[in-house]
SEKEZA-772010 format. One line per 3 residues: their letters; for each residue x, y, z of C-alpha. Coordinates in Angstrom, 2 decimals, m for minus. Layout:
% residues N
a	X:Y:Z; ...;
END
This chain:
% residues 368
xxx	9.13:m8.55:20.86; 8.47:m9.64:17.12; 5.50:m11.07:16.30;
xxx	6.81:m14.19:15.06; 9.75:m16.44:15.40; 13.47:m15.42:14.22;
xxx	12.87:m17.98:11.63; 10.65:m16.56:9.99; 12.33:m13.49:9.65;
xxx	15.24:m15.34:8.35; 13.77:m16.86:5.90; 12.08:m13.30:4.22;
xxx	15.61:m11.94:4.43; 16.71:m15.02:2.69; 13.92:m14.51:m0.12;
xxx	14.64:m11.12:m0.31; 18.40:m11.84:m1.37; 17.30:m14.22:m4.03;
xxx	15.36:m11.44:m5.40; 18.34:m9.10:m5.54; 20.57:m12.08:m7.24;
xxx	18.05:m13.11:m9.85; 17.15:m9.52:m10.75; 20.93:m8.47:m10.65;
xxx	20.24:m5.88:m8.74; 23.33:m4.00:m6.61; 20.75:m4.55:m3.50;
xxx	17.27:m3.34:m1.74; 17.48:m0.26:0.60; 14.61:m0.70:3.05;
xxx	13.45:1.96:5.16; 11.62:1.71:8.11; 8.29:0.96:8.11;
xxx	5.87:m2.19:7.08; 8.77:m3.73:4.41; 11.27:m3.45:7.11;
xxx	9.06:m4.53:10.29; 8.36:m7.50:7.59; 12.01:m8.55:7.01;
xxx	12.85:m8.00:10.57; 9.88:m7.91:13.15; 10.92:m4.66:14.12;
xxx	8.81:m1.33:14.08; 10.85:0.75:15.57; 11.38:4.37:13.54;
xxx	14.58:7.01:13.94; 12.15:9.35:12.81; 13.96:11.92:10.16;
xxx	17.13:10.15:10.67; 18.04:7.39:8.52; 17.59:3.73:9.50;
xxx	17.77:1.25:6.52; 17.86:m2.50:6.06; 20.45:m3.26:2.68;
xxx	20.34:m6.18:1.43; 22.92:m6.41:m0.79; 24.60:m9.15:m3.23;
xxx	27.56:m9.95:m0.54; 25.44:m9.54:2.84; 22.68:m7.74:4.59;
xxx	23.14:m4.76:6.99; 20.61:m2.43:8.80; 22.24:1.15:8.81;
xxx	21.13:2.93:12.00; 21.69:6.09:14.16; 23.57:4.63:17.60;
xxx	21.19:6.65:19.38; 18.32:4.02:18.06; 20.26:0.55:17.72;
xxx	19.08:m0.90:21.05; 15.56:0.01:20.50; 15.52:m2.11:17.36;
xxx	15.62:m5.27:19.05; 17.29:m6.61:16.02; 19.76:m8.67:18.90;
xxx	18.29:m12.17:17.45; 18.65:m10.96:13.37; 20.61:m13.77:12.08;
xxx	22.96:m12.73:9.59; 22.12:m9.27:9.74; 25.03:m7.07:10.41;
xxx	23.69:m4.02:12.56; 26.33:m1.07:12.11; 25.61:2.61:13.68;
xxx	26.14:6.11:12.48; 26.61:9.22:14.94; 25.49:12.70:13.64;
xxx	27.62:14.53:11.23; 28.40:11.41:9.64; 26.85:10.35:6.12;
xxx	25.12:7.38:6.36; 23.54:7.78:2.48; 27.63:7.14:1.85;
xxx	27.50:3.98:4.36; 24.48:2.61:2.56; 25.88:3.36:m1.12;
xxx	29.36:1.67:m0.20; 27.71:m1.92:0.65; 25.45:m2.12:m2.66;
xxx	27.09:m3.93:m5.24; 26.89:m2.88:m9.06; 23.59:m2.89:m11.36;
xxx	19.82:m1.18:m10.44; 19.66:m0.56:m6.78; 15.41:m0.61:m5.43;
xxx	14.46:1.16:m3.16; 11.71:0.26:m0.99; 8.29:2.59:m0.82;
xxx	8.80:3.31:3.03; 11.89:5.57:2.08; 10.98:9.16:2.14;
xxx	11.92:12.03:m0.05; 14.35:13.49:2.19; 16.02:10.16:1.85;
xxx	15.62:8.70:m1.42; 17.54:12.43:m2.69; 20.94:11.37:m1.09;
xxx	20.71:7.78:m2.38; 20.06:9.16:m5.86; 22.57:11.34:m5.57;
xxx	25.82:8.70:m4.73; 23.46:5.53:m7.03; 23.47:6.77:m10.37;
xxx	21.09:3.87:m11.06; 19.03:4.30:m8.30; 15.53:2.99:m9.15;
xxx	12.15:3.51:m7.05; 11.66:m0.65:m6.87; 8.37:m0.63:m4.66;
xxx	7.08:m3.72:m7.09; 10.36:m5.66:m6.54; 9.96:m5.24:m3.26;
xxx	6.26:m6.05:m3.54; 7.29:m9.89:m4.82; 7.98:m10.08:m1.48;
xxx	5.17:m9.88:0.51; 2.23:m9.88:m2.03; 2.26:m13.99:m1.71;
xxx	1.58:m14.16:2.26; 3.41:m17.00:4.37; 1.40:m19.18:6.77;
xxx	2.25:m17.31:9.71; 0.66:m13.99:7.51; m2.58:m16.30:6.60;
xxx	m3.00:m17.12:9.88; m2.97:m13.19:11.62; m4.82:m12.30:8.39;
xxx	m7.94:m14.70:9.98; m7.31:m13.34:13.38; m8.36:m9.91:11.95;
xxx	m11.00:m11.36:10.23; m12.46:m12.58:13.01; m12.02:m9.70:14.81;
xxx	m13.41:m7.11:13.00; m16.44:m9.39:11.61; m17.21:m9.60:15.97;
xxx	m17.46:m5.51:15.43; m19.76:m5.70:12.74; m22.05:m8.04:14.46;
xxx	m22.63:m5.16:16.98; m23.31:m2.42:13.97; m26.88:m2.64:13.35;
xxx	m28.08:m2.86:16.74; m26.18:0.27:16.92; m27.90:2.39:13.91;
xxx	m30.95:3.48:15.69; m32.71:6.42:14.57; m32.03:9.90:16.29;
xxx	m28.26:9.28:16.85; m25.48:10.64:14.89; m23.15:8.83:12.73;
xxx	m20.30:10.15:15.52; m22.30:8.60:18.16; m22.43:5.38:16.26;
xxx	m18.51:5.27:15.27; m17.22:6.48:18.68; m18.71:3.22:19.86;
xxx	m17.35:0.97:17.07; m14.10:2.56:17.85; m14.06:1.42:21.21;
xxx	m15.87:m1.94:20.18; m12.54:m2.23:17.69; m10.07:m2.18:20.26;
xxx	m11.39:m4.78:22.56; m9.22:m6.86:19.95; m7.10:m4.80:17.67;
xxx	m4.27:m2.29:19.47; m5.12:0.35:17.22; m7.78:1.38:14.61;
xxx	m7.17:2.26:11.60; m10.46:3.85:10.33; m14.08:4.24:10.73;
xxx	m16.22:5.21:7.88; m19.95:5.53:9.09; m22.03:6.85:6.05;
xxx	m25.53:7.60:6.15; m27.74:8.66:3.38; m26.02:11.35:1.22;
xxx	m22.91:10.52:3.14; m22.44:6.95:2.05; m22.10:8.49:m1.91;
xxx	m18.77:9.94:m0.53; m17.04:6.24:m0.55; m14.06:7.57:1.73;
xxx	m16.61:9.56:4.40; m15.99:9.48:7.91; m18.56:10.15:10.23;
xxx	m20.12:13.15:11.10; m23.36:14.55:13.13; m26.16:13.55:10.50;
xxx	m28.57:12.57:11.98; m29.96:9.01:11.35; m33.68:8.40:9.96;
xxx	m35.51:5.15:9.43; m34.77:4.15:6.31; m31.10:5.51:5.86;
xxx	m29.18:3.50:4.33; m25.31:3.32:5.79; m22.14:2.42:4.81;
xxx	m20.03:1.10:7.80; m16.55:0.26:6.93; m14.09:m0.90:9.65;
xxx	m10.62:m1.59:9.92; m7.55:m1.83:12.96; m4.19:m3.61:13.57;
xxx	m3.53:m6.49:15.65; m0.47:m6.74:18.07; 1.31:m8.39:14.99;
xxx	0.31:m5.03:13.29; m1.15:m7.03:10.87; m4.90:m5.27:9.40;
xxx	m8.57:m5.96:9.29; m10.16:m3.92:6.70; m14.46:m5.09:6.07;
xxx	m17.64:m3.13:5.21; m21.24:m3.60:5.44; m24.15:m1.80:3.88;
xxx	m27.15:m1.31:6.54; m30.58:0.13:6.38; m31.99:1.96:9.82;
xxx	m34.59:m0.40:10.40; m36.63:m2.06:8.17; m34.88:m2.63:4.81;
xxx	m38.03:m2.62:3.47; m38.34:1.15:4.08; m34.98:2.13:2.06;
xxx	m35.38:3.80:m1.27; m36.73:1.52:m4.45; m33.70:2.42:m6.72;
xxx	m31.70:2.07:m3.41; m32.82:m2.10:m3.07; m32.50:m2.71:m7.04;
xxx	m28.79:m1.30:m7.13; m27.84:m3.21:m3.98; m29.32:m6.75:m6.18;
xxx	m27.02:m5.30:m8.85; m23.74:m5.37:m6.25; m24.28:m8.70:m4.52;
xxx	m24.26:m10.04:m8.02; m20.93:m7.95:m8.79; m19.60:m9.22:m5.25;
xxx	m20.65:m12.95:m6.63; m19.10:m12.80:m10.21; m15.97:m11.51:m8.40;
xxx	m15.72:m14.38:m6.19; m16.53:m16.73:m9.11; m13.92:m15.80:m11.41;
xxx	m10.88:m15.15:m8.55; m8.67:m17.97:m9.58; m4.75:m18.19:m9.51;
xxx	m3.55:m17.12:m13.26; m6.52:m14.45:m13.37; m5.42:m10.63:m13.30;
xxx	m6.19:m7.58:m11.20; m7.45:m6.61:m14.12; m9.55:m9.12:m15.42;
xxx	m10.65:m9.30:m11.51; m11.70:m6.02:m11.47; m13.60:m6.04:m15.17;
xxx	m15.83:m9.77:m13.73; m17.25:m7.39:m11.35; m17.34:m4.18:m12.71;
xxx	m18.98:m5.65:m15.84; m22.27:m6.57:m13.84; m22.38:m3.11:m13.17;
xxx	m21.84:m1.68:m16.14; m24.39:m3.78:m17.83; m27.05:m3.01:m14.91;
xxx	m26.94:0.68:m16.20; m24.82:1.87:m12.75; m21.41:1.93:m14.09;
xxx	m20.64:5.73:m13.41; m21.09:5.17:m10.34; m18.92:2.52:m9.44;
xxx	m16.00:4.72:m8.94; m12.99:3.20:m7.92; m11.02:m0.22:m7.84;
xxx	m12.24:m3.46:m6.71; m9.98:m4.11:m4.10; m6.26:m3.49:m2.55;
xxx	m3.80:m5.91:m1.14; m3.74:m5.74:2.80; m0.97:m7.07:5.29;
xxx	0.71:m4.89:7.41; m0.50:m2.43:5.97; m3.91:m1.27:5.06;
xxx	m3.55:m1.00:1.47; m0.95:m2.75:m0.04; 0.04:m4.57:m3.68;
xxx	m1.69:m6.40:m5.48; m4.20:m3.64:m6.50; m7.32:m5.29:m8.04;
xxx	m7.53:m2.48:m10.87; m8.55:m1.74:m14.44; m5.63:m2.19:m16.56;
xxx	m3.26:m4.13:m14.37; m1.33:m6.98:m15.50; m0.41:m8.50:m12.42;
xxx	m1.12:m11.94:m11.98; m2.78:m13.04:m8.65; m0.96:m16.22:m7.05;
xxx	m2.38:m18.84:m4.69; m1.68:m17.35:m0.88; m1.83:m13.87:m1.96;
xxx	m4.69:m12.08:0.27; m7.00:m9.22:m0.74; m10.20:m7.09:m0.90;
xxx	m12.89:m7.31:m3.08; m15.30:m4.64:m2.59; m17.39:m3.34:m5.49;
xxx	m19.61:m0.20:m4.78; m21.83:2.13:m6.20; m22.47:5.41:m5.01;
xxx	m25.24:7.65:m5.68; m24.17:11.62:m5.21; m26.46:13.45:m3.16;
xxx	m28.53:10.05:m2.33; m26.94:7.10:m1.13; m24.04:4.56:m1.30;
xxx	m23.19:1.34:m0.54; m20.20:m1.20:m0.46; m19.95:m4.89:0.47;
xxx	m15.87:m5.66:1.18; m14.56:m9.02:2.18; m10.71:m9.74:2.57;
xxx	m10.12:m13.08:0.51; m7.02:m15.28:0.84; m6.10:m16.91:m3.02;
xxx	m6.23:m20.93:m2.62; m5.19:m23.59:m5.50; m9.38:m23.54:m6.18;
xxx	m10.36:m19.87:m5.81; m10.67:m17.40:m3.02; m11.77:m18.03:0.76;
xxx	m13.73:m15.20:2.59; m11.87:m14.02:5.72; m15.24:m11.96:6.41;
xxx	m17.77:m13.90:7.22; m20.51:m11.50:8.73; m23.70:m11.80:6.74;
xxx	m24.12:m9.13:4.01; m27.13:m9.11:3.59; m29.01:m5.52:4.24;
xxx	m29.46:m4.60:8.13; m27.99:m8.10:8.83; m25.99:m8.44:12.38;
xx	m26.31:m12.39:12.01; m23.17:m14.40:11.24;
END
């Protein structure tokens, strides 16, 4: 079962060959994974055999082992030709002989073991992930509307998280609970990050058997897929207890990143770039004296998957489009001390950016 109507489906595959005719490109070779569930609903994988959605200037196939084809569910695919291979046939040679001429992309799901045959019958064989990209960075309504789902979702987690960071338990003991708490409403999670003290400075911890203390501070980041496989991704910055008994320089930087959360918010506006995104809140940083230790991007795409175009990053031109959805979460992280993080998944309107998060983030807060 897909996760939305046939139509919908449709019309993606019929974006994704106006792509390939006003690039004039010989055609898109999906692989399977989130591009391909996206253009067809379906996650099924052949594993290290090759399944492959073309869409190509004369028509659209999906290339697939006969062993697989019925587990695709692709029976409803309007206009999509389904065509098997059987082992000890070539199916790179079935793909190459349905792309027409100029640059062919290939999609980012494709792995090495497949994009080496292509290259080797497609001379002009080019790695196309941002092509592809155009395609789902701008979300449809049906996207917006799973995208608020998770939201919701995860935000009803992170309600729970504070009355959960008592003193004397372990940062496992805490996440093995959130886990569960996750998927009450999510069919999978996707990651727990549960940093206490020293921990939270590592911004891609886990969770481990520290202890907590009154006073920690602790990063909790969250994130799962729905049914529609489509992701939640938020985190929180907590104290154990009181706030009021978390380091000094701990409470003056986390003044410095609510204002860095703000300006980001503030300047998000269709026409802006990742770039310039990235630089409104980075430059509060900077200026507050922390800026070495604000050490990665500002946020990542998300959709169905985790982390996904448009990268909110130093340096990139891309320009961010009303219905695109993504995070923002500044952070600055402390080594051997502390670290903390506020992320919200936004959705790009006509007037700026709407918070898909809406748990409170203010320190030790479990309020919505």
């Amino acid at each position: 079962m897909t996760a939305f109507d046939s139509n919908v489906y449709a019309e993606r595959r019929k974006q994704a060959a106006e792509l390939v005719a006003a690039r004039s490109l010989g055609g898109l070779v999906i692989g399977t994974g989130p591009e391909f569930a996206y253009l067809t609903g379906s996650w099924a994988s052949s594993h290290e055999r090759l399944t492959a959605l073309v869409v190509a200037p004369d028509g659209i196939a999906v290339i697939a082992p006969v062993t697989d084809i019925q587990s695709l569910g692709l029976q409803d695919a309007a206009g999509v030709e389904v065509v098997g291979w059987r082992d000890g046939e070539d199916p790179y040679r079935m793909v190459a002989q349905r792309l027409g001429e100029g640059p062919v992309g290939l999609g980012s799901s494709l792995t090495a073991d497949h994009v080496f045959p292509l290259q080797s019958l497609l001379p002009h064989t080019e790695l196309a992930a941002e092509a592809v990209a155009e395609l789902f960075m701008v979300k449809d309504a049906e996207e917006l509307a799973e995208l608020a789902k998770a939201g919701a979702a995860i935000d009803r987690v992170h309600q729970r998280a504070a009355e959960l960071l008592q003193p004397g338990r372990t940062e496992r003991e805490v996440a093995e609970e959130l886990h569960a708490l996750i998927l009450e409403e999510h069919k999978s999670v996707s990651f727990v990050i549960v940093g206490s003290g020293p921990n939270g400075a590592n911004p891609h911890h886990d969770f481990s058997d520290r202890v907590l203390e009154a006073g920690d501070p602790v990063v909790v980041d969250l994130g799962g897929a729905l049914p529609s496989g489509y992701q939640s991704d938020c985190t929180r910055t907590h104290v154990v207890g009181d706030p009021a008994e978390a380091p000094k320089d701990f409470l003056e930087a986390y003044a410095v990143l609510e204002r860095a959360f703000s300006a980001a918010c503030e300047a998000a506006r269709p026409g802006i770039t990742a770039g310039e995104l990235d630089a409104a809140a980075r430059d509060v940083i900077d200026a507050a004296g922390c800026g070495d230790y604000f050490t990665h991007r500002l946020g990542h795409g998300i959709g169905l998957s985790g982390h996904e175009q448009p990268f909110i990053i130093a340096g990139s031109n891309v320009v961010l489009r009303e219905g695109m959805a993504f995070s923002i979460e500044p952070g600055i992280y402390l080594p051997g001390k502390w670290g903390m993080r506020i992320e919200d998944i936004v959705r790009m309107t006509a007037d700026g950016v709407e918070p898909l998060n809406r748990t409170r983030r203010t320190l030790g807060g479990n309020n919505g």
